[in-house]
mmCIF file of the N, C-alpha and C atoms, coordinates in Angstrom:
data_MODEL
# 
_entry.id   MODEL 
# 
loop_
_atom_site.group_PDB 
_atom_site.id 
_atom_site.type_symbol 
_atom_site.label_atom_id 
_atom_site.label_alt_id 
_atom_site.label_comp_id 
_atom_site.label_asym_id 
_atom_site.label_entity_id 
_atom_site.label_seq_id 
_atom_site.pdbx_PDB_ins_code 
_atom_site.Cartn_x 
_atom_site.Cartn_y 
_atom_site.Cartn_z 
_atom_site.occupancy 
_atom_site.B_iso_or_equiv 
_atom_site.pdbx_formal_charge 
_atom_site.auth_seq_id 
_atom_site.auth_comp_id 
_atom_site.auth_asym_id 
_atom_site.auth_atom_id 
_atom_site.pdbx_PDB_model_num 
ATOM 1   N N  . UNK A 1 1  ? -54.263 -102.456 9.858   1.00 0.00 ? 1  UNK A N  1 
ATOM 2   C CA . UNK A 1 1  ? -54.195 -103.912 9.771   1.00 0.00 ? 1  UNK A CA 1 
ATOM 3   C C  . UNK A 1 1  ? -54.632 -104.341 8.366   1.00 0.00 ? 1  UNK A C  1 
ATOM 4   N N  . UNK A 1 2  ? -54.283 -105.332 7.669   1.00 0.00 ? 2  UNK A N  1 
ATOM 5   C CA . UNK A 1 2  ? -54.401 -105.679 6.502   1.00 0.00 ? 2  UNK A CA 1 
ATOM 6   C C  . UNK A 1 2  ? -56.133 -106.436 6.720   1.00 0.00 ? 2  UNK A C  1 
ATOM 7   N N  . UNK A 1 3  ? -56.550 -105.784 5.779   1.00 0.00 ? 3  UNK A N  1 
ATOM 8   C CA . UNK A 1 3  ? -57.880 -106.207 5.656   1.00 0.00 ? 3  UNK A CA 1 
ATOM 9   C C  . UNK A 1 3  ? -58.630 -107.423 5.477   1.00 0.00 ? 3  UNK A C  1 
ATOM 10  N N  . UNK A 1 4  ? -57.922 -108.412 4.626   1.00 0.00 ? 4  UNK A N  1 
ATOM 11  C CA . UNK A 1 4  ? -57.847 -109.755 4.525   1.00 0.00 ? 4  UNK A CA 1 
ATOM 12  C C  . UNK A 1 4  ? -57.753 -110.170 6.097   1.00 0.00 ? 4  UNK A C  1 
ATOM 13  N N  . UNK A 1 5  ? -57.006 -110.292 6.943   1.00 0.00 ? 5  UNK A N  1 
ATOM 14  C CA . UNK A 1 5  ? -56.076 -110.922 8.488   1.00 0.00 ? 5  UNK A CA 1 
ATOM 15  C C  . UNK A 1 5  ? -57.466 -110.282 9.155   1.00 0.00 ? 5  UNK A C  1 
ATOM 16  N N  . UNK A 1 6  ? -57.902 -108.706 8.827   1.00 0.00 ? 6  UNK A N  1 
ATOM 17  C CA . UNK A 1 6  ? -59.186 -107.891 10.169  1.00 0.00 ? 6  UNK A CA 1 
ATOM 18  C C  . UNK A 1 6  ? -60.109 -108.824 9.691   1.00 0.00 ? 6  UNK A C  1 
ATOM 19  N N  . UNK A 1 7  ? -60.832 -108.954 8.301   1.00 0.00 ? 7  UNK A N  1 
ATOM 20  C CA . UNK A 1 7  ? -61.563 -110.067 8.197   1.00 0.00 ? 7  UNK A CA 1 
ATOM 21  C C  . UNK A 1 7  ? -61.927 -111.246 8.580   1.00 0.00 ? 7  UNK A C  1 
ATOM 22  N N  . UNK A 1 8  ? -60.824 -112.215 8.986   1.00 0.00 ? 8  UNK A N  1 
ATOM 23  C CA . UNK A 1 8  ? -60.708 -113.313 8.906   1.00 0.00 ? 8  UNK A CA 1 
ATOM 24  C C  . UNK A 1 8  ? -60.561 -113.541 10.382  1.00 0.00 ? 8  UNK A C  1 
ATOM 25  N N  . UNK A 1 9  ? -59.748 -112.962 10.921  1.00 0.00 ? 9  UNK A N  1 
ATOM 26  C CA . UNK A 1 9  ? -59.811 -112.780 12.488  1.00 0.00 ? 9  UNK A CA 1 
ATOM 27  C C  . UNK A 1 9  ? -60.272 -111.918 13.637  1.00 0.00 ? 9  UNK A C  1 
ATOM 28  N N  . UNK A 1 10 ? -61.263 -110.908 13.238  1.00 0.00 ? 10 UNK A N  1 
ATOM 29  C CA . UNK A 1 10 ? -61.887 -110.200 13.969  1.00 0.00 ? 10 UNK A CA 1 
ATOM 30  C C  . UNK A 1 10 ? -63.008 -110.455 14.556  1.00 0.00 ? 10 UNK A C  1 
ATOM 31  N N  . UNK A 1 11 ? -63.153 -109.994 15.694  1.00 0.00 ? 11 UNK A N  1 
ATOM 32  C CA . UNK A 1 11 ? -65.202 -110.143 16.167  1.00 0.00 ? 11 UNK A CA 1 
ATOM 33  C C  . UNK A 1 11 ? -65.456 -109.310 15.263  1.00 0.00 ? 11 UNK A C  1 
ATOM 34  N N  . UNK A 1 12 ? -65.385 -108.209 15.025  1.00 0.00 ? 12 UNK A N  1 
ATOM 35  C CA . UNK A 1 12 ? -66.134 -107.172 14.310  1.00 0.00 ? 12 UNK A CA 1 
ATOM 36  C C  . UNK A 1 12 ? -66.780 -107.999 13.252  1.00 0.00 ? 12 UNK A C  1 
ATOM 37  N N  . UNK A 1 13 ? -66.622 -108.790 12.645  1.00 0.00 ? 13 UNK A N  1 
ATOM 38  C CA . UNK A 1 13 ? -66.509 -109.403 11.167  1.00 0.00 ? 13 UNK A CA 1 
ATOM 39  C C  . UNK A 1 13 ? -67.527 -110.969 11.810  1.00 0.00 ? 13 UNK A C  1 
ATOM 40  N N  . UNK A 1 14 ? -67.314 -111.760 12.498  1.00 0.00 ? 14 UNK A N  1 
ATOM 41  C CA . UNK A 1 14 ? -67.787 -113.099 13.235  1.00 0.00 ? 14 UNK A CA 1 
ATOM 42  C C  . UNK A 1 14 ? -68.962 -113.698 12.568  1.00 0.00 ? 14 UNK A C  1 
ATOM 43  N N  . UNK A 1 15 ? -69.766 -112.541 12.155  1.00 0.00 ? 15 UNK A N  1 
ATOM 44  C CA . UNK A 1 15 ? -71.898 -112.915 11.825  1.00 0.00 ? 15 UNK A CA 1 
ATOM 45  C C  . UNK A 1 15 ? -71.623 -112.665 10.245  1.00 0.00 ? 15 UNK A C  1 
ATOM 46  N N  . UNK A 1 16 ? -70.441 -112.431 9.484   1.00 0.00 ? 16 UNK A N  1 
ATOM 47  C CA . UNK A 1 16 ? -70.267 -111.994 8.258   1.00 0.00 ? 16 UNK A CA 1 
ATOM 48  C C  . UNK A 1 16 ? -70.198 -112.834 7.141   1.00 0.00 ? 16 UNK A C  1 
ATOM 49  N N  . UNK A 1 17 ? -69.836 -114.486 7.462   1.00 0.00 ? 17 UNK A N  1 
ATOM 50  C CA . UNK A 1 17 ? -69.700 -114.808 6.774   1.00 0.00 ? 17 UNK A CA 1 
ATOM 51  C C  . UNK A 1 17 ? -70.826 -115.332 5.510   1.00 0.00 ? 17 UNK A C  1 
ATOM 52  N N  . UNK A 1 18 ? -69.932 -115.523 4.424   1.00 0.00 ? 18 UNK A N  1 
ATOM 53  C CA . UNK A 1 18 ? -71.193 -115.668 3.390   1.00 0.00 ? 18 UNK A CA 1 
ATOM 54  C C  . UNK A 1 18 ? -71.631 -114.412 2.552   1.00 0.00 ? 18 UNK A C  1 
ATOM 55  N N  . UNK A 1 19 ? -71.239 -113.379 3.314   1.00 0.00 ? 19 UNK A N  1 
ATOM 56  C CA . UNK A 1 19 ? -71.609 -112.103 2.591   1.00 0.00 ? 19 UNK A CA 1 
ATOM 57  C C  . UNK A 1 19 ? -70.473 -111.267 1.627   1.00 0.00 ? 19 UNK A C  1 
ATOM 58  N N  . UNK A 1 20 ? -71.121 -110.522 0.561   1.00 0.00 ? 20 UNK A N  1 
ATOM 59  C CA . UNK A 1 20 ? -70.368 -110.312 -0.126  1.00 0.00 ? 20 UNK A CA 1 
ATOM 60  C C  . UNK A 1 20 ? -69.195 -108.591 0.387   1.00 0.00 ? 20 UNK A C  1 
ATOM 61  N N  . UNK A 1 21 ? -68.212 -108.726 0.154   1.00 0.00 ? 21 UNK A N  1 
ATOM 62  C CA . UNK A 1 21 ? -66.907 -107.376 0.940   1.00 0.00 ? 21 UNK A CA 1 
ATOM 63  C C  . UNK A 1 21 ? -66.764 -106.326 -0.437  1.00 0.00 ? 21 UNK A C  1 
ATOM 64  N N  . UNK A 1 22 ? -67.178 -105.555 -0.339  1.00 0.00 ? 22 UNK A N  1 
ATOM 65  C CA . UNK A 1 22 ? -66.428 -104.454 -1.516  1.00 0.00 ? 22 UNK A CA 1 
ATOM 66  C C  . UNK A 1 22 ? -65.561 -103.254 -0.726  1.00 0.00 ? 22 UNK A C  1 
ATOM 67  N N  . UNK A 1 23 ? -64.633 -103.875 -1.708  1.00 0.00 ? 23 UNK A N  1 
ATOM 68  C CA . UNK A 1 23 ? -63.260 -102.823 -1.043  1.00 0.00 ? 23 UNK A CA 1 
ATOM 69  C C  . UNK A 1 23 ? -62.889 -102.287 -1.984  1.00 0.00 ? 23 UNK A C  1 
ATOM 70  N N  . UNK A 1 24 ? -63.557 -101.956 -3.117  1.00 0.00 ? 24 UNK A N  1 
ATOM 71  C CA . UNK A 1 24 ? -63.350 -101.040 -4.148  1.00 0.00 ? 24 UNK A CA 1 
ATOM 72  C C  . UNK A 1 24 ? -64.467 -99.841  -4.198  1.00 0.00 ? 24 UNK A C  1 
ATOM 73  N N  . UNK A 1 25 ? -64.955 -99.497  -3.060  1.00 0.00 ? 25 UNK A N  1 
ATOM 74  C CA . UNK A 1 25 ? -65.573 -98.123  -3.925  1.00 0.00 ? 25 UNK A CA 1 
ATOM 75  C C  . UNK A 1 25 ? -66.813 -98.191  -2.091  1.00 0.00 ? 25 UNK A C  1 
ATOM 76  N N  . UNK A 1 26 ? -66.973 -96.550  -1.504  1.00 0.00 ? 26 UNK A N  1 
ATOM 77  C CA . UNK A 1 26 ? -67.526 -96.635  -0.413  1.00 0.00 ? 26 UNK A CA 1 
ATOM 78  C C  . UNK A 1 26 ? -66.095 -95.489  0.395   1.00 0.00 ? 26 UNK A C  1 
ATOM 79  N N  . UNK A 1 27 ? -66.909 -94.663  1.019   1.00 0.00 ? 27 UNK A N  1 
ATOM 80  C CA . UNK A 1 27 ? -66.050 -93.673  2.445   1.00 0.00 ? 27 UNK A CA 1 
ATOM 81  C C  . UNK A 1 27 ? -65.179 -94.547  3.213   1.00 0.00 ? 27 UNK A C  1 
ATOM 82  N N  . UNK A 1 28 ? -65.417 -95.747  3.397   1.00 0.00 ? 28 UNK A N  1 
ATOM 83  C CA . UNK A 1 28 ? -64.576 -96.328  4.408   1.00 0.00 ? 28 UNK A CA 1 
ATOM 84  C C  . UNK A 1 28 ? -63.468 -96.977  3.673   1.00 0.00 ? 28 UNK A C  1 
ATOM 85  N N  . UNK A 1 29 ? -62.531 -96.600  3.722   1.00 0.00 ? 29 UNK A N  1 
ATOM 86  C CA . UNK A 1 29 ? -61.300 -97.058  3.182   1.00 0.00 ? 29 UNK A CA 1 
ATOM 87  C C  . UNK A 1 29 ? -60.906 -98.392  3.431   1.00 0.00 ? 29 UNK A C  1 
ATOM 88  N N  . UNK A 1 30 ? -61.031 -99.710  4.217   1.00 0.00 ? 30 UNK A N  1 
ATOM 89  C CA . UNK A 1 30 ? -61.578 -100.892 4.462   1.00 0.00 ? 30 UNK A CA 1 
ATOM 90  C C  . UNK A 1 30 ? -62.433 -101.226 3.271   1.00 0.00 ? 30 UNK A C  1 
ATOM 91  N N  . UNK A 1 31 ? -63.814 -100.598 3.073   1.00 0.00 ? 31 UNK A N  1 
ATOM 92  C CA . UNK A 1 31 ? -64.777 -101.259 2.303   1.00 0.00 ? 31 UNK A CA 1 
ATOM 93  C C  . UNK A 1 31 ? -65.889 -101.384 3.214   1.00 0.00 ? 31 UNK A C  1 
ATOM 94  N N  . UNK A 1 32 ? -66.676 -102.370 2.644   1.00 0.00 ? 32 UNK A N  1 
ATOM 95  C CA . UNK A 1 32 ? -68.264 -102.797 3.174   1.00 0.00 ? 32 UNK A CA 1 
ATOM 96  C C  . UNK A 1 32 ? -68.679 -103.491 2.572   1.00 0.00 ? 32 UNK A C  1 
ATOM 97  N N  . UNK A 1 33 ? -69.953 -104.195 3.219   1.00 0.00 ? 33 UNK A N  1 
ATOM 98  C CA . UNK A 1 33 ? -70.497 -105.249 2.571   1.00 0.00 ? 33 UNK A CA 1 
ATOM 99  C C  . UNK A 1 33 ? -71.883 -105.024 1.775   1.00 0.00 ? 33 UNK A C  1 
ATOM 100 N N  . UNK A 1 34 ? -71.994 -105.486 0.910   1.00 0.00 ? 34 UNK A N  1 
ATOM 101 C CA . UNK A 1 34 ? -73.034 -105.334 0.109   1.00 0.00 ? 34 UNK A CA 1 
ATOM 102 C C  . UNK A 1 34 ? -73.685 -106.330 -1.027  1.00 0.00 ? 34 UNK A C  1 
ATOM 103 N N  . UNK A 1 35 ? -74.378 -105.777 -1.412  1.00 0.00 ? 35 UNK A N  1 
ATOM 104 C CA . UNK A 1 35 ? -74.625 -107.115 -2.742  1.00 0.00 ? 35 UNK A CA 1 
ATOM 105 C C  . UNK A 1 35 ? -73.786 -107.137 -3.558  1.00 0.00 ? 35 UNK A C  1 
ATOM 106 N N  . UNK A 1 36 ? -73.522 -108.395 -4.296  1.00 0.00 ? 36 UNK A N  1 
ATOM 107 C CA . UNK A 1 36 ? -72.811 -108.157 -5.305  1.00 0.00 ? 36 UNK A CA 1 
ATOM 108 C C  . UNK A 1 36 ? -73.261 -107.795 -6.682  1.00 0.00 ? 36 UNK A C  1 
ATOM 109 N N  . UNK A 1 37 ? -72.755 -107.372 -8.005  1.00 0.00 ? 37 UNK A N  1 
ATOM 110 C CA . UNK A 1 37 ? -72.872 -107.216 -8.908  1.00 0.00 ? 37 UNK A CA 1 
ATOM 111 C C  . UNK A 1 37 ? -74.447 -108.360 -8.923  1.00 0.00 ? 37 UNK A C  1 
ATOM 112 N N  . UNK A 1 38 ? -75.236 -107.553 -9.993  1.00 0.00 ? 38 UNK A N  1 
ATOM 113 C CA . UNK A 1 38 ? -76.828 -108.157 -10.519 1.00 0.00 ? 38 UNK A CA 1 
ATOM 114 C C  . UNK A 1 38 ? -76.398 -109.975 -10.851 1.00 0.00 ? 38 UNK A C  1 
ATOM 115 N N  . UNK A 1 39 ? -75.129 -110.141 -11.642 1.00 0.00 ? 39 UNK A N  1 
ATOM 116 C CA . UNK A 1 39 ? -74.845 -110.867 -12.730 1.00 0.00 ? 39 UNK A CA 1 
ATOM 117 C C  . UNK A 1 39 ? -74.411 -112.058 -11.893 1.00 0.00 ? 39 UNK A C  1 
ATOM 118 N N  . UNK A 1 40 ? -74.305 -111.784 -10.427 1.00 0.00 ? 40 UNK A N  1 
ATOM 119 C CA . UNK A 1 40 ? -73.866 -113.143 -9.244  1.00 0.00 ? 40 UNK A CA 1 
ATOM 120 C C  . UNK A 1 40 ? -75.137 -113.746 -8.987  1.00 0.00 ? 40 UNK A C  1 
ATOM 121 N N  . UNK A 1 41 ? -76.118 -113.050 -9.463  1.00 0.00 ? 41 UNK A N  1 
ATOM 122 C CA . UNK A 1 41 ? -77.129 -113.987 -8.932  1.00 0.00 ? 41 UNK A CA 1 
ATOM 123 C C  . UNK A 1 41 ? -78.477 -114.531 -9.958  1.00 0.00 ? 41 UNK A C  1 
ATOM 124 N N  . UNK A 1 42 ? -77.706 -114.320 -11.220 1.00 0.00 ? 42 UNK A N  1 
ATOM 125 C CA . UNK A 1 42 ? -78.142 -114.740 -12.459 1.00 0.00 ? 42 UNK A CA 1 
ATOM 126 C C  . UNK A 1 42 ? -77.850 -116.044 -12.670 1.00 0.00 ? 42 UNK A C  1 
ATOM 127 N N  . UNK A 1 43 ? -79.024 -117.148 -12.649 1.00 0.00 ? 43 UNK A N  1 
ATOM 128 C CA . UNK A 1 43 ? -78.237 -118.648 -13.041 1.00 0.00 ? 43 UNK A CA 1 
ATOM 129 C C  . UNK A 1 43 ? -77.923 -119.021 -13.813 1.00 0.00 ? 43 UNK A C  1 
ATOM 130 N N  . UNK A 1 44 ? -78.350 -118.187 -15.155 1.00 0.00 ? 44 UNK A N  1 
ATOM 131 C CA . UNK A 1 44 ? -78.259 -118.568 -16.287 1.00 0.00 ? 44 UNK A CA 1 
ATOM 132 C C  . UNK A 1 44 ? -76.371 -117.676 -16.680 1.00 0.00 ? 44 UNK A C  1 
ATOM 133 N N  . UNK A 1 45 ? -76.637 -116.556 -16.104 1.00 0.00 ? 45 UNK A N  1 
ATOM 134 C CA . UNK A 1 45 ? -75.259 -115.775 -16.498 1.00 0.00 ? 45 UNK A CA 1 
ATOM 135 C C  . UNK A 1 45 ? -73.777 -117.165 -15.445 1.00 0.00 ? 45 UNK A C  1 
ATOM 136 N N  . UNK A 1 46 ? -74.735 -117.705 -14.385 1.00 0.00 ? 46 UNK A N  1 
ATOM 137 C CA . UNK A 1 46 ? -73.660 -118.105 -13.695 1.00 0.00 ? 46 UNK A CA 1 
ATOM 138 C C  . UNK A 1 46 ? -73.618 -120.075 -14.644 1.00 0.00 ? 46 UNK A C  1 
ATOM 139 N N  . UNK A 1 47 ? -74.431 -120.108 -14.736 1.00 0.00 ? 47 UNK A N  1 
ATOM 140 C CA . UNK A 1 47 ? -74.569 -122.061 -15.813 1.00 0.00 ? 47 UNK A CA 1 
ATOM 141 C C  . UNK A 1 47 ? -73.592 -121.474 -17.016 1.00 0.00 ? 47 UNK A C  1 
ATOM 142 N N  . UNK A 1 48 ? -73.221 -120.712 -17.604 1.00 0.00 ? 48 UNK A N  1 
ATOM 143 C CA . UNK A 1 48 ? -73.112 -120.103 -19.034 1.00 0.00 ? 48 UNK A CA 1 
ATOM 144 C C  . UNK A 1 48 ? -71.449 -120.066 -18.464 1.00 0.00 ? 48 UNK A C  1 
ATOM 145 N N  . UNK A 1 49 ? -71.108 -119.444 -17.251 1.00 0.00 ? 49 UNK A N  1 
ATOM 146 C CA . UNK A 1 49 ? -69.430 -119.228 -17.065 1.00 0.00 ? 49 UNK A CA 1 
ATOM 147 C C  . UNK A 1 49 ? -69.233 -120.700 -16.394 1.00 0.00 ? 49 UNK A C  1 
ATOM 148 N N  . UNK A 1 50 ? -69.584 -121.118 -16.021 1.00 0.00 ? 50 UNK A N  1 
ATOM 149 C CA . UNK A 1 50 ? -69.496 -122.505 -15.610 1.00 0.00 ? 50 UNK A CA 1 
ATOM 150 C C  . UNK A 1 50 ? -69.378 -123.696 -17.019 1.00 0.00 ? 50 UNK A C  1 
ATOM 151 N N  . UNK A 1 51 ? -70.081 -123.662 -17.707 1.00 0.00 ? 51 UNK A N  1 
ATOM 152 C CA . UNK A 1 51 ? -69.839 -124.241 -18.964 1.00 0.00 ? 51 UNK A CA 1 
ATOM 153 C C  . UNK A 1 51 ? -68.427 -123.811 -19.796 1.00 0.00 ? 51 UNK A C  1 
ATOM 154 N N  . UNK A 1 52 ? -68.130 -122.514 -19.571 1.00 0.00 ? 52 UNK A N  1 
ATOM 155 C CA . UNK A 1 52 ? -67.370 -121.784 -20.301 1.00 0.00 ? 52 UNK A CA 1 
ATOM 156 C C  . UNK A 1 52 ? -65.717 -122.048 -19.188 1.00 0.00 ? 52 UNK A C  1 
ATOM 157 N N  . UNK A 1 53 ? -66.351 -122.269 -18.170 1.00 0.00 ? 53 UNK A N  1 
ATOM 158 C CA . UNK A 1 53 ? -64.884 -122.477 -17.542 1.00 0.00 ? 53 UNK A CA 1 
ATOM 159 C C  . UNK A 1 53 ? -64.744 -123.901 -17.502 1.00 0.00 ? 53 UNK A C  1 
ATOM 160 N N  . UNK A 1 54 ? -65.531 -125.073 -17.641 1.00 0.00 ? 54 UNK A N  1 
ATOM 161 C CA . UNK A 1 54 ? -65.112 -126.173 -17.813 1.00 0.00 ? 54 UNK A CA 1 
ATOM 162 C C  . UNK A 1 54 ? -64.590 -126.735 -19.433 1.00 0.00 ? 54 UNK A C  1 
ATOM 163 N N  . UNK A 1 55 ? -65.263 -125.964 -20.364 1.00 0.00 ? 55 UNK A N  1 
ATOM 164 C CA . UNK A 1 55 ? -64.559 -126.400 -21.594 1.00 0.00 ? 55 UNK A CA 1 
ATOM 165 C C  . UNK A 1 55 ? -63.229 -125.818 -22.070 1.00 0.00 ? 55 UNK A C  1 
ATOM 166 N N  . UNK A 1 56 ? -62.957 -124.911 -21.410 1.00 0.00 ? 56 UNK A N  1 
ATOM 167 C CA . UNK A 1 56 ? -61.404 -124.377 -21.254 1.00 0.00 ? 56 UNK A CA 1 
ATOM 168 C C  . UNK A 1 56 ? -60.420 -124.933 -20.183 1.00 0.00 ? 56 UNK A C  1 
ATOM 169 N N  . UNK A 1 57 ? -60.765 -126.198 -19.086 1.00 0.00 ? 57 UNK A N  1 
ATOM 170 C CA . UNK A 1 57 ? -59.826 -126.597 -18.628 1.00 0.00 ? 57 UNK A CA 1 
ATOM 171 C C  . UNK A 1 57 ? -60.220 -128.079 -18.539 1.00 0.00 ? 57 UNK A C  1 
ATOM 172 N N  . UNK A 1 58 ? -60.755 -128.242 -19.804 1.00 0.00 ? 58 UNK A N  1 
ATOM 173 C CA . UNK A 1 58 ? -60.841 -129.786 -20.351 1.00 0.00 ? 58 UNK A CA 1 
ATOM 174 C C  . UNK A 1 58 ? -59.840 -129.916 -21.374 1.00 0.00 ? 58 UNK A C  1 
# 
């Protein structure tokens, strides 16, 4: 089943939301959930792309 659709419509998945999915790297060919990269929860790394993405679609 396409992983996006098992996600989105599964019980398995129901208590998941909010959490971060890596489907790049892990035994289970699906993926898993985990933290994300250090740099998602940096405010300053995240104020800095936020500045940087609003003066490029101003």
């Amino acid at each position: 089943m396409d992983i996006l659709l098992d996600l989105a419509l599964s019980d398995e998945y129901k208590n998941d939301s909010g959490k971060y999915f890596d489907n790049d790297k892990g035994g289970d060919p699906k993926g898993y959930f985990s933290p994300a990269h250090p740099g998602a929860y940096d405010e300053a790394k995240i104020n800095a792309l936020l500045v940087l993405t609003n003066n490029i679609i101003e």
